[in-house]
MIGU-669330 format. One record per residue (C-alpha): residue in one letter; x, y, z. Coordinates in Angstrom, 2 decimals, decimal comma, m for minus. Example, Ala and Ser with C-alpha at 12.3 -4.5 7.8 and 13.67 -1.06 7.14 Angstrom:
! residues 2
REC  res        u        v        w
REC    a    12,30    m4,50     7,80
REC    s    13,67    m1,06     7,14
***
This chain:
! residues 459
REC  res        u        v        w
REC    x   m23,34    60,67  m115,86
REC    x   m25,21    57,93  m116,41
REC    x   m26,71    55,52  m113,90
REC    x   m27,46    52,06  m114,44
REC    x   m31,13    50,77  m112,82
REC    x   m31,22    47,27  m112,40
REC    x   m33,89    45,52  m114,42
REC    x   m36,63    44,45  m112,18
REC    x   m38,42    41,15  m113,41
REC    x   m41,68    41,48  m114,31
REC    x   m44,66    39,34  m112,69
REC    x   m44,85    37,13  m115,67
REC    x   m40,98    36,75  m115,72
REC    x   m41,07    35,39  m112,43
REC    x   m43,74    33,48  m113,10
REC    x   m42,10    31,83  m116,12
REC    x   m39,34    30,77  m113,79
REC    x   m41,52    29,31  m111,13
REC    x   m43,31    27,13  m113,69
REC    x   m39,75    26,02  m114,76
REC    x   m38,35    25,48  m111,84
REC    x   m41,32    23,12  m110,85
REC    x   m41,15    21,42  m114,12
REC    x   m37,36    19,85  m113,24
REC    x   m38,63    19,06  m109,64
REC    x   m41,06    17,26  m111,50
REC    x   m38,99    15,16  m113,71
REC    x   m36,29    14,64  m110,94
REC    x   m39,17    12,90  m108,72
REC    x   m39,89    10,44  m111,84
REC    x   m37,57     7,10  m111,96
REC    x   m38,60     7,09  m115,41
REC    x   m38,73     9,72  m118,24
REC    x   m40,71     9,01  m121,72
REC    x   m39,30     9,76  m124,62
REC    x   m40,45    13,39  m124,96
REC    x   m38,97    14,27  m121,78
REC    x   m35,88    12,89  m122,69
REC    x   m35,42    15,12  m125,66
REC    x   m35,99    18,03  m123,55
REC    x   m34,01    16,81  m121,20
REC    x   m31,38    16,51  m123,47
REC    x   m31,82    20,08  m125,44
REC    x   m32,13    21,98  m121,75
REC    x   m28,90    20,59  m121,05
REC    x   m26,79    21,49  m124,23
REC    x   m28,72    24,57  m124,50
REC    x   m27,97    25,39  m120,88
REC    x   m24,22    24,10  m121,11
REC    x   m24,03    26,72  m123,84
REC    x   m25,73    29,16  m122,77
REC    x   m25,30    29,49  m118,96
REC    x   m22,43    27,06  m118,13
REC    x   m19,14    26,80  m120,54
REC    x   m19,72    25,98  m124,24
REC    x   m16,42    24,96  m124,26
REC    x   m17,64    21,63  m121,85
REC    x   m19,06    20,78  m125,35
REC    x   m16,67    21,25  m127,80
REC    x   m14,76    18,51  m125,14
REC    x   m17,75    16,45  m125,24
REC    x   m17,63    16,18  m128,30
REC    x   m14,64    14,21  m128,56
REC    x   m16,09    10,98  m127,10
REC    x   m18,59    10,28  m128,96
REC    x   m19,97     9,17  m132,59
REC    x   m20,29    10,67  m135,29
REC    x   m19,81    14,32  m133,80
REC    x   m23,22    14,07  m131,46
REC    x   m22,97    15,46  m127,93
REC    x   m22,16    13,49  m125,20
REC    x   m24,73    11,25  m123,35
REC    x   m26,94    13,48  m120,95
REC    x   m26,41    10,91  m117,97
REC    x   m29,65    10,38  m115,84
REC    x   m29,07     7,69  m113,12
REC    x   m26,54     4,80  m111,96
REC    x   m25,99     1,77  m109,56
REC    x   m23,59    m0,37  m109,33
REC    x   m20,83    m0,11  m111,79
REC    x   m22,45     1,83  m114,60
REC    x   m24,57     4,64  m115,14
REC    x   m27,29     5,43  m117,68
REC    x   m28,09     8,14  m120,19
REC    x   m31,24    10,24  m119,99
REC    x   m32,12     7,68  m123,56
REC    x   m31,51     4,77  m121,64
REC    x   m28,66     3,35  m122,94
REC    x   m26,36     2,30  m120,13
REC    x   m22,45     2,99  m119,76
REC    x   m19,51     0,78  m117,59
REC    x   m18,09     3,23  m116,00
REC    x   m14,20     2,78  m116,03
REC    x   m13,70     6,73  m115,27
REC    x   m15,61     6,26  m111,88
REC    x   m15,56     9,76  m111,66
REC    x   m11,70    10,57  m111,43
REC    x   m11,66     7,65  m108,73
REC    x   m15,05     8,64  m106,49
REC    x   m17,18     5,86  m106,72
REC    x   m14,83     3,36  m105,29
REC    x   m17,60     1,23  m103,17
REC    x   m19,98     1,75  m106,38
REC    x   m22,05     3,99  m107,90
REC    x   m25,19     4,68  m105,12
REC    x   m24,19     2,22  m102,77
REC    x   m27,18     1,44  m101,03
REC    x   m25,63     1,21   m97,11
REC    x   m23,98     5,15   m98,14
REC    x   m27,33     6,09   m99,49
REC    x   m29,29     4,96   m96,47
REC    x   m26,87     6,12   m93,43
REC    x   m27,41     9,53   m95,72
REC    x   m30,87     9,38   m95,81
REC    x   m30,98     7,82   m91,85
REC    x   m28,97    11,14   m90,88
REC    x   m31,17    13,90   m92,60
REC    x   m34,07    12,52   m91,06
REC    x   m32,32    13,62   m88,31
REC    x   m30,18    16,78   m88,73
REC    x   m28,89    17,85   m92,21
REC    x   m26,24    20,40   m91,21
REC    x   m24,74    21,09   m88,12
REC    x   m25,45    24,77   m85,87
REC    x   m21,29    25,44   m86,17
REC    x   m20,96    26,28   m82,25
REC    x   m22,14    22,78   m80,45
REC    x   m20,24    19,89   m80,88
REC    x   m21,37    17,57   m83,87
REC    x   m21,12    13,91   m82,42
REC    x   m20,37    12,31   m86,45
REC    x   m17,29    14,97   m86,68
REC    x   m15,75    13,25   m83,22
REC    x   m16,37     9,79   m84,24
REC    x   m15,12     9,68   m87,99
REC    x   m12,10    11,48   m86,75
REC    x   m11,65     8,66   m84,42
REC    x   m11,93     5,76   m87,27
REC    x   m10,01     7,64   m89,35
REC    x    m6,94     7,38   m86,72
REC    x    m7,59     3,94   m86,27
REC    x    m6,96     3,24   m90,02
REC    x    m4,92     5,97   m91,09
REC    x    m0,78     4,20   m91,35
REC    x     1,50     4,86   m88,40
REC    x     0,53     7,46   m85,62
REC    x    m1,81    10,11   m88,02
REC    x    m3,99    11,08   m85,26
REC    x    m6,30    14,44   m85,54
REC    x    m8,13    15,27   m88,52
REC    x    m9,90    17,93   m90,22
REC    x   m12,47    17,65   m92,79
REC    x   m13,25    19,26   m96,21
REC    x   m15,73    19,49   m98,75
REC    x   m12,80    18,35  m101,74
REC    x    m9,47    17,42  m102,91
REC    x    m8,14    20,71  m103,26
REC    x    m9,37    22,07  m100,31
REC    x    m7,63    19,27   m98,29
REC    x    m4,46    20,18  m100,20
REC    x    m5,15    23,49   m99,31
REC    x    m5,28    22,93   m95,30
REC    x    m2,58    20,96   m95,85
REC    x    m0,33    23,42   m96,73
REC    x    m1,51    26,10   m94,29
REC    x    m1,35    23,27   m91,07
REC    x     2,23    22,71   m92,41
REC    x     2,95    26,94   m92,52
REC    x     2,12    27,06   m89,09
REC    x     3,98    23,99   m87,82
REC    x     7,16    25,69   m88,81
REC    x     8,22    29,23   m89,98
REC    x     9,26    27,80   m93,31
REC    x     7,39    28,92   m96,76
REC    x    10,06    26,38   m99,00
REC    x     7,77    23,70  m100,29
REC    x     8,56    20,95  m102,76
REC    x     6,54    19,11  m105,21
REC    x     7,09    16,75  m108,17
REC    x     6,45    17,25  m112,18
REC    x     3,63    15,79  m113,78
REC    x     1,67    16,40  m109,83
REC    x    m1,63    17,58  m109,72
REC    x    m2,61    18,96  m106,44
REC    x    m5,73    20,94  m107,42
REC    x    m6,43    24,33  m108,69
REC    x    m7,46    26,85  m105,78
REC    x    m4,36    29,07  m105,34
REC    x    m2,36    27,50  m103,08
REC    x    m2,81    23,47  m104,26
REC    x    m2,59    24,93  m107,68
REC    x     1,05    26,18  m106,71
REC    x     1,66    22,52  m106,04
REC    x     0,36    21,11  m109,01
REC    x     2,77    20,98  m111,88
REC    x     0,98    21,61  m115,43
REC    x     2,00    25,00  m117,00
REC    x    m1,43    25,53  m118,92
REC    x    m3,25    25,28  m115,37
REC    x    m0,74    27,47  m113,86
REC    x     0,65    30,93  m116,08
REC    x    m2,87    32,07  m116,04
REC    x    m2,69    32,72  m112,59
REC    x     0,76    33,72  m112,12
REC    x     2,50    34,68  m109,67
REC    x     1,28    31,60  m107,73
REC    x     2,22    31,43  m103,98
REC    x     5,41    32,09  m103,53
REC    x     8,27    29,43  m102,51
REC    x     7,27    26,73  m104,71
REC    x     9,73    24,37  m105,84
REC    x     9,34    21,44  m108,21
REC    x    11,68    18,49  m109,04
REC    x    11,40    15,12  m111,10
REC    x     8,70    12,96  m109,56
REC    x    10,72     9,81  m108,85
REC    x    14,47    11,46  m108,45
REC    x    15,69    11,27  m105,48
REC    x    18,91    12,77  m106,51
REC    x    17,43    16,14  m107,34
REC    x    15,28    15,92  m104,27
REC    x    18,07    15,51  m102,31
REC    x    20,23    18,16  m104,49
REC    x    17,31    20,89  m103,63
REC    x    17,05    20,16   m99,87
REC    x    20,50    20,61   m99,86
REC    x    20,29    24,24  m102,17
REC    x    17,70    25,03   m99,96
REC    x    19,47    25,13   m96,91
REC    x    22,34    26,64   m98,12
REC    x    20,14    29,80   m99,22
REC    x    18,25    29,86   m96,07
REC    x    15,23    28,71   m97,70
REC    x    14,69    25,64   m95,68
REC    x    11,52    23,18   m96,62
REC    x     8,85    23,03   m94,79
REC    x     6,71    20,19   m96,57
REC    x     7,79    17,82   m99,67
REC    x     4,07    17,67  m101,39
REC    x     3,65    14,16  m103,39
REC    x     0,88    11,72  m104,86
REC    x     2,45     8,16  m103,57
REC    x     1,15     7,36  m107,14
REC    x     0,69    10,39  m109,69
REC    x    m2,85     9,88  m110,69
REC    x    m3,41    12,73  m113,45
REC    x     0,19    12,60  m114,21
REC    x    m0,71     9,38  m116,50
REC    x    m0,58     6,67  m113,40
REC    x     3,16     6,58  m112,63
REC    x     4,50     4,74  m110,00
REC    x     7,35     5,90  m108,30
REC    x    10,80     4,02  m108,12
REC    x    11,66     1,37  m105,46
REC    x    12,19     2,48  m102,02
REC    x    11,70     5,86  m103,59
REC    x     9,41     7,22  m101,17
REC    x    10,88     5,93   m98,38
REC    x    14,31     7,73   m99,19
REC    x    11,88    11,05   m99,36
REC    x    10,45    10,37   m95,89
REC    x    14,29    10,43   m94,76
REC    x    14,96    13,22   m96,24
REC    x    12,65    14,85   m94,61
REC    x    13,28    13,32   m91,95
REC    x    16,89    14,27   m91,85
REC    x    16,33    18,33   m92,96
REC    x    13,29    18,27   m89,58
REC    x    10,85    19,04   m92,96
REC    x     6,85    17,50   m93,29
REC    x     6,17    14,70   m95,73
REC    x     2,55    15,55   m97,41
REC    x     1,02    12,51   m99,10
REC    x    m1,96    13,83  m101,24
REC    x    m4,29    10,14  m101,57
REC    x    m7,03    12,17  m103,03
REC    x    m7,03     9,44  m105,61
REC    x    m5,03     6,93  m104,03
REC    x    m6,58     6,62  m100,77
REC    x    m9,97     4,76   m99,89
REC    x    m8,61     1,45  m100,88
REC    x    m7,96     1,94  m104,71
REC    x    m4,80     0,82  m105,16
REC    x    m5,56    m2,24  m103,29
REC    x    m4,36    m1,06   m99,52
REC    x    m6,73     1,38   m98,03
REC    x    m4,32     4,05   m98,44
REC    x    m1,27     3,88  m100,99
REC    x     1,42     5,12   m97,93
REC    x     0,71     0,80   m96,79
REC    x     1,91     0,00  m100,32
REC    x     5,51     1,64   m99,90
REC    x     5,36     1,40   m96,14
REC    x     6,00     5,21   m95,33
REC    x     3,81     6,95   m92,92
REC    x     3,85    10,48   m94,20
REC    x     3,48    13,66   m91,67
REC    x     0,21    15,07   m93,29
REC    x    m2,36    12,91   m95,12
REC    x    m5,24    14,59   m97,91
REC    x    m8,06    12,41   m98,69
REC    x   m11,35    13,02  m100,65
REC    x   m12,84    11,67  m103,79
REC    x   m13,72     8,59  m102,81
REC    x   m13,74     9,44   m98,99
REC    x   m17,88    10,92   m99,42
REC    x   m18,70     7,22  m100,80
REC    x   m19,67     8,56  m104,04
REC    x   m22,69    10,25  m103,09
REC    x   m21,28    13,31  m100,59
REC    x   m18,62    15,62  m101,39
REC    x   m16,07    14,88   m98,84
REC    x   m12,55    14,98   m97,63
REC    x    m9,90    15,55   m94,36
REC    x    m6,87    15,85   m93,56
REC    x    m5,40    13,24   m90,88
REC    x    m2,08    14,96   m89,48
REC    x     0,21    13,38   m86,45
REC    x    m0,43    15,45   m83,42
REC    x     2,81    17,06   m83,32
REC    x     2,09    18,63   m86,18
REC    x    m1,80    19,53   m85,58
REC    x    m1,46    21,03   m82,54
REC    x    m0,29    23,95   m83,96
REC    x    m4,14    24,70   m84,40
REC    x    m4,92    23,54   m80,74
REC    x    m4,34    27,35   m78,99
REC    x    m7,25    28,35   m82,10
REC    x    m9,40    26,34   m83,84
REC    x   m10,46    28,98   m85,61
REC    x    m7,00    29,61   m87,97
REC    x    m8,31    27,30   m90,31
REC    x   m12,09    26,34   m90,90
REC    x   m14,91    25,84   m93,78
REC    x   m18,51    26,12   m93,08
REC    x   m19,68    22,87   m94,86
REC    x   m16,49    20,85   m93,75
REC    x   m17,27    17,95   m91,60
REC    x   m21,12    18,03   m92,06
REC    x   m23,57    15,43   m90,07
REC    x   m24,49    13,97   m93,99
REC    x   m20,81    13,56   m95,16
REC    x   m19,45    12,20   m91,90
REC    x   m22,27    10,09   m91,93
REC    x   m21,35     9,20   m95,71
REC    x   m17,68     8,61   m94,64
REC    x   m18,60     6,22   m92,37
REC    x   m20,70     4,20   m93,91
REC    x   m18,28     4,03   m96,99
REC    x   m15,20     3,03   m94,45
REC    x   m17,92     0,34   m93,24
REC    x   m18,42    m1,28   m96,31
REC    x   m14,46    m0,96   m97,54
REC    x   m13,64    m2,77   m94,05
REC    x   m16,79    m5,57   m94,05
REC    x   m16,39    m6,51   m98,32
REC    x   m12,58    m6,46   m98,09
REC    x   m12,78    m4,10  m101,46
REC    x    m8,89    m2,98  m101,15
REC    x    m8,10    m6,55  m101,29
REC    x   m10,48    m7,02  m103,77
REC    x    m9,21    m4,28  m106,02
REC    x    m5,50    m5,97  m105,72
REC    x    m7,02    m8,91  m107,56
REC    x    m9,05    m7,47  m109,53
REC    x    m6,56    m5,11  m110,72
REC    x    m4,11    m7,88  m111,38
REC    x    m6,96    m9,63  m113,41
REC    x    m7,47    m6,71  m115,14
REC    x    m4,36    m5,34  m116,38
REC    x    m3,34    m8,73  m117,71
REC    x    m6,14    m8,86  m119,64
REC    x    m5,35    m5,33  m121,13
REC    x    m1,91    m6,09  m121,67
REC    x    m3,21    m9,49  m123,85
REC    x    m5,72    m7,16  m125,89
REC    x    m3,19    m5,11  m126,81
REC    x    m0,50    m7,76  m127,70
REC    x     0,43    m7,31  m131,30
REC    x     0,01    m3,49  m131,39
REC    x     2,58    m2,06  m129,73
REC    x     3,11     0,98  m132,44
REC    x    m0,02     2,39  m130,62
REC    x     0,07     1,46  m127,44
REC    x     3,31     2,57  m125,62
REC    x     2,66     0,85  m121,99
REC    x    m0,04    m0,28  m119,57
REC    x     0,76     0,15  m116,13
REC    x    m1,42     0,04  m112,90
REC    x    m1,56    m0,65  m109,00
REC    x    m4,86    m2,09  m107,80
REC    x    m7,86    m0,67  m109,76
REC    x    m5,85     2,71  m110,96
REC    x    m4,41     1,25  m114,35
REC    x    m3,53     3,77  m117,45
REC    x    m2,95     3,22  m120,78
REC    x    m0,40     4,87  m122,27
REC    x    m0,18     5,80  m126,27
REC    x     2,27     6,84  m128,72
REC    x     0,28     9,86  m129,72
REC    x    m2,50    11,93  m128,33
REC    x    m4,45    10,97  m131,21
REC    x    m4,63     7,62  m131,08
REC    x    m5,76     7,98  m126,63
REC    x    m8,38    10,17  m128,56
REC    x    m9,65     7,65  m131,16
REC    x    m9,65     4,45  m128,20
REC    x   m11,93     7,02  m126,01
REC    x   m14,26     7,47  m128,54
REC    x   m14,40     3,65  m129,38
REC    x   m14,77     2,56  m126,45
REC    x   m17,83     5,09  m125,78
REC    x   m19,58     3,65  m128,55
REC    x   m19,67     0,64  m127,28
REC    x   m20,77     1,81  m123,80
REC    x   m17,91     2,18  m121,82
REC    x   m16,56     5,43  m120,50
REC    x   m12,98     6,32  m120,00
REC    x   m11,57     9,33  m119,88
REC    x    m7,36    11,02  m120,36
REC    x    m5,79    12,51  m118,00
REC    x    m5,17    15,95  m117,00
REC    x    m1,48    16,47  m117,28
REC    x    m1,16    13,61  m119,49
REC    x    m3,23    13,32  m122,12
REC    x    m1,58    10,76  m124,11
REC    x    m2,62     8,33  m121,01
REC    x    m6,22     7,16  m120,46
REC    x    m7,54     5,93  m117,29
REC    x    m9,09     3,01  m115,78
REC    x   m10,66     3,49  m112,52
REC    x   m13,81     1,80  m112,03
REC    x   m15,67     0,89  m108,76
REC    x   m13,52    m1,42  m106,36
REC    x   m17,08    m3,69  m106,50
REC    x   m16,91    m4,25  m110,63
REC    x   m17,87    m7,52  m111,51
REC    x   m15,34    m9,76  m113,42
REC    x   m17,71   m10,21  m116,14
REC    x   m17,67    m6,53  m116,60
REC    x   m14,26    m6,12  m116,15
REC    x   m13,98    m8,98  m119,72
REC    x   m16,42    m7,00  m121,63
REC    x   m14,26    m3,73  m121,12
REC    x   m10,96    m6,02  m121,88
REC    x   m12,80    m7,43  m125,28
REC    x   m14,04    m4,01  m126,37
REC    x   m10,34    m2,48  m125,79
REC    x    m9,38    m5,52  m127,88
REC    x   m12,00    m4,74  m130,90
REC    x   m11,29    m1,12  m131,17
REC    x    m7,56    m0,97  m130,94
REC    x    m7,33    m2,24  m134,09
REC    x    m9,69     0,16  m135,69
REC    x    m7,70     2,74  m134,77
REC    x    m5,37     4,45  m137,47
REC    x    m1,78     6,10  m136,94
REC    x    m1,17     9,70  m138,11
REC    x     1,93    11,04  m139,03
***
């Protein structure tokens, strides 16, 4: 039998690393690069991608941009843009999937960041962390209705993720129920949530005692509860996005949300409002629940909740419902969760949200804005099927995947990025910073305007 030695690494292998290594500490201590670095910038990166990453990230790439070149190497933003390793600088009407609502780099989020590692980077995990205690009290003095304990969380889907566990333990009910066309994340148990069969079969069976139902019915909402009971599978938790976000941007019926929260209300089940992209002020309340006045049970934030510079998110549940993790703390935790540099982050970003009125400012701007899209695109309605929105979370929905394609790719060349969505890719998005500029906002409106007719129809 044969036994495999693992390869030590020479001296000069190690070597060749180390001189590596210090030539990208190098370059990311520059604010500039020349031109020669920025060509090997550029070739480490698609080499790497390739290589070492996913070459399938650029075979995707590829898809915004001209003439078949790989996508801009990005290199450094403010504000509401960002700019490629080459220079050439981008709007940025993707905002990351809906981080970078208070900008891109805000300076008061950058230096409360910077302020706190001076201090402490990461906490010990046994004392008590004083930024932990006091973003968990902001957050209940914002958060709708009485949401009063939190948790915290390094992302979306591990917010979904406590979520559901916090709402396991409340109850001994495993019957959850979540819409079509949701996207909850994709770690096991938010994946289970999440609605897109090309995420899901993969990883099939999910966790069991997932149910979904039309996003936006209440009659089949109400038709399951009632199933549900009948079979002794009660619900413990209806899962929802107030606003589907990667399910193209659909906003739910009238009152639609509150007839939910008495449903669940009426069968003694949770109400789960995932704002991972709704929440921070986007839609132009700082959380979406304020735009359909419901106050749900359990409430996921994270995205935008880090300011656009730490990963971050929490959970805010009412106590009734948290204090199932009062007799142990312990049921539930993540090492990086709640960390001295995103709390710090958090609170800085709620800071600036609160003192620049930016939810208010994203109603109006987001008004502003989706007229003006609606006027570009006056005239050619066989490509463009609808433009809807709610704040600064607008999508733009085509006849054909194509033609969402073909708009993408314009609009990249003329320095704007947008991006589809995940279950719907026949929608793009527009989710820039809550701080862009009007006179941004009119040059993405006029380029929309130049490329749509460039575009051509396929059969």
């Amino acid at each position: 039998m044969s036994i495999n030695v693992p390869e030590v690494k020479t001296e000069e292998q190690v070597s060749s690393v180390n001189d590596y290594i210090k030539k990208v500490l190098a370059l990311i201590e520059k604010e500039e690069v020349t031109e020669e670095e920025a060509k090997w910038v550029t070739k480490e990166t698609v080499d790497g991608f390739r290589e070492h990453v996913n070459p399938g990230f650029l075979a995707y790439r590829k898809t915004v941009t001209e003439g078949g070149q790989f996508a801009a190497v990005e290199w450094s933003d403010e504000g509401s843009c960002f700019t490629d390793v080459n220079g050439k600088k981008y709007i940025d009407c993707l905002g990351g999937f809906g981080i970078y609502n208070v900008g891109h780099r805000n300076p008061k989020v950058v230096k409360a960041v910077s302020d706190q590692m001076k201090r402490q980077a990461l906490h010990s995990q046994d004392l008590l962390d004083p930024l932990r205690a006091m973003l968990a009290k902001i957050l209940a003095d914002i958060t709708p209705g009485d949401l009063k304990y939190a948790f915290f969380t390094n992302s979306g889907t591990e917010s979904v993720e406590a979520s559901l566990k916090l709402a396991k333990m409340y109850s001994d009910r495993t019957t959850f129920i979540s819409t079509t066309r949701s996207f909850h994340g994709k770690s096991l148990g938010s994946l289970s949530g999440t609605a897109k069969g090309m995420f899901r079969k993969p990883f099939l069976p999910l966790i069991p005692g997932f149910r979904h139902v039309p996003f936006g019915d209440i009659d089949m909402m109400r038709k399951t509860f009632e199933t549900c009971a009948m079979v002794g599978e009660d619900v413990a938790a209806v899962i929802l996005e107030p606003i589907q976000g990667e399910g193209g941007i659909i906003i739910p019926p009238q009152d639609y949300l509150k007839q939910v929260r008495a449903l669940c209300d009426e069968y003694d089940a949770l109400l789960i409002f995932d704002e991972v992209q709704t929440g921070m002020g986007r839609t132009g309340k700082m959380f979406a629940a304020e735009l359909f006045d419901v106050v749900p049970d359990i409430l996921c934030l994270a995205k935008a909740f880090g300011g656009g510079v730490m990963p971050a998110g929490a959970i805010v549940a009412r106590e009734k419902v948290f204090k199932s993790w009062f007799d142990n703390p312990f049921m539930h935790t993540t090492t990086f969760g709640g960390n001295p540099l995103a709390c710090a982050a958090a609170i800085a970003t709620i800071d600036i949200l609160l003192e620049d009125k930016l939810p208010e400012r994203a109603a109006e701007v987001g008004e502003y804005f989706l007229k003006g899209l609606k006027e570009a695109a006056a005239g050619h309605e066989d490509k463009v099927f609808e433009i809807r929105g709610q704040g600064l979370m607008i999508g733009i929905e085509f006849h054909q995947d194509e033609i969402g394609y073909e708009v993408s790719k314009g609009m990249f060349d003329k320095g704007i990025l947008v991006a589809g969505t995940l279950v719907n890719s026949k929608t793009i998005r527009i989710e820039p910073p809550l701080t862009m500029s009007y006179e941004e906002v009119d040059t993405v409106i006029q380029a929309f305007k130049e490329v749509l007719p460039t575009v051509q129809i396929t059969n």
